[in-house]
N, C-alpha and C positions, 0 to 999 in steps of 0.2 A: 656861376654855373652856366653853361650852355644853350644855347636855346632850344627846344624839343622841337625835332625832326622825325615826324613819321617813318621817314624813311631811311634813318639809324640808329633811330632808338625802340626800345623795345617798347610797348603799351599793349593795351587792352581795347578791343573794337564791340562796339555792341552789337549782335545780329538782329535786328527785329524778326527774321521768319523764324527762329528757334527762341530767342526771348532772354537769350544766355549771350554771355561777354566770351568772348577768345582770346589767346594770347598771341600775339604778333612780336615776331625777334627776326626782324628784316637785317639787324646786322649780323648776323650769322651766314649770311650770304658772301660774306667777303673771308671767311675762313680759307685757310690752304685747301684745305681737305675737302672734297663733295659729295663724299659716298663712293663704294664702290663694291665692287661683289667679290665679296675672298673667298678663299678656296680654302679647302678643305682643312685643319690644322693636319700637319704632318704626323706618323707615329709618334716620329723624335722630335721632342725641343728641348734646346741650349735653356741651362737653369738660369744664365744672363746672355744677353741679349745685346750685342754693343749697340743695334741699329735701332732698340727700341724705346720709345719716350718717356716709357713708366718707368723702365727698368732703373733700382739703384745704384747711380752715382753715375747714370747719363743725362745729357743735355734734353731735355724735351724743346718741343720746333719752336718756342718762342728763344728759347736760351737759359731758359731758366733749367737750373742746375739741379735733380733731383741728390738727397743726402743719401749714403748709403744706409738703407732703413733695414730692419728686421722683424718691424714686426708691421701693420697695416699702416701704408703712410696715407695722409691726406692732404691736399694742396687745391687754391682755386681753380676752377676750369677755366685752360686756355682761353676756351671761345666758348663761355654761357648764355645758355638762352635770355636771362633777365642780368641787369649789371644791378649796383647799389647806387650810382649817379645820376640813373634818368632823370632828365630836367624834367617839371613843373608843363603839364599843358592841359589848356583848357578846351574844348571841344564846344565847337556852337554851331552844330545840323544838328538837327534833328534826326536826318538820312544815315549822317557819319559821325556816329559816337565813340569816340574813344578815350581814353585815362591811361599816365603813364603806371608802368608797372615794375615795381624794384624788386629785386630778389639777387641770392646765391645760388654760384652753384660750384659744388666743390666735386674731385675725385680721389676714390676712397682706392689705393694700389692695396688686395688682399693679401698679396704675399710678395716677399722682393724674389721668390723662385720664379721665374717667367714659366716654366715647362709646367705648371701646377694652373690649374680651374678651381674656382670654391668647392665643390665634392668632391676632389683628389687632396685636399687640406687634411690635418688631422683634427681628429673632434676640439682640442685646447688650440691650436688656430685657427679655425673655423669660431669659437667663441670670442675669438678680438675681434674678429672682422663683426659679429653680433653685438659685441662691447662697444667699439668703435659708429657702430651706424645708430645704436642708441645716444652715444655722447654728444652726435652731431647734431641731434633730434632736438635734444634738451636745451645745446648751443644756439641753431637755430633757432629754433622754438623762442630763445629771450627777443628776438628782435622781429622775425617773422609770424605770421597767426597761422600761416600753412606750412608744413614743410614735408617734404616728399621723397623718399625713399627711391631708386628703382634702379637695375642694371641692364 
């Protein structure tokens, strides 16, 4: 395994003025993408999408090859804030406390419709994507003691 690098791997710092641990994902830093401010969605959107990375049976920007899905796909995130390999490190300040921190993190595609948001779904797909974010729960859940829902 590697050697644990504060400053590419992800871990845990302790704050002493709050008394609580953070999470730090300093390699998230080197992702393509930095943010940016979108505009508005259009009235109209294309139900696929060639340029876009969810969509089924496009390339997403690492290369990975999405299946043509139909019902809610799930796949790891390109660029997650916690990985499942951080090295081993040990922390010896007292000033600068930190513990590495493993985790997943997957993305759940709700529909292969791109023109469609989760309240434009119909109520029976809308319940896989309910179905699906419970399975993930229970999966995670075998190897993790936290696991966290959010969009």
């Amino acid at each position: 395994m590697t050697q644990f690098n504060p400053v590419d791997h992800p871990h845990r710092r302790f704050n002493p003025l709050i008394g609580d641990w953070v999470l730090v994902s300093p390699h998230r830093a080197k992702r393509p993408w930095q943010g940016q401010v979108e505009k508005t969605a259009p009235d109209f959107r294309p139900v696929h999408d060639p340029e876009c990375f969810l969509c089924p049976g496009n390339d997403r920007i690492t290369g990975d090859h999405n299946p043509d899905y139909t019902d809610p796909y799930v796949f790891p995130n390109d660029f997650p804030a916690l990985l499942t390999d951080t090295p081993d490190a040990t922390s010896e300040s007292d000033l600068f406390q930190s513990s590495p921190a493993r985790g997943e993190a997957r993305v759940i595609c709700f529909s292969p419709d791109h023109s469609k948001t989760l309240p434009q779904l119909s109520e029976q797909d809308i319940r896989k994507v309910v179905d699906t974010w419970a399975e993930q729960v229970v999966e995670l859940g075998q190897t993790y003691p936290w696991v966290q829902l959010f969009e």
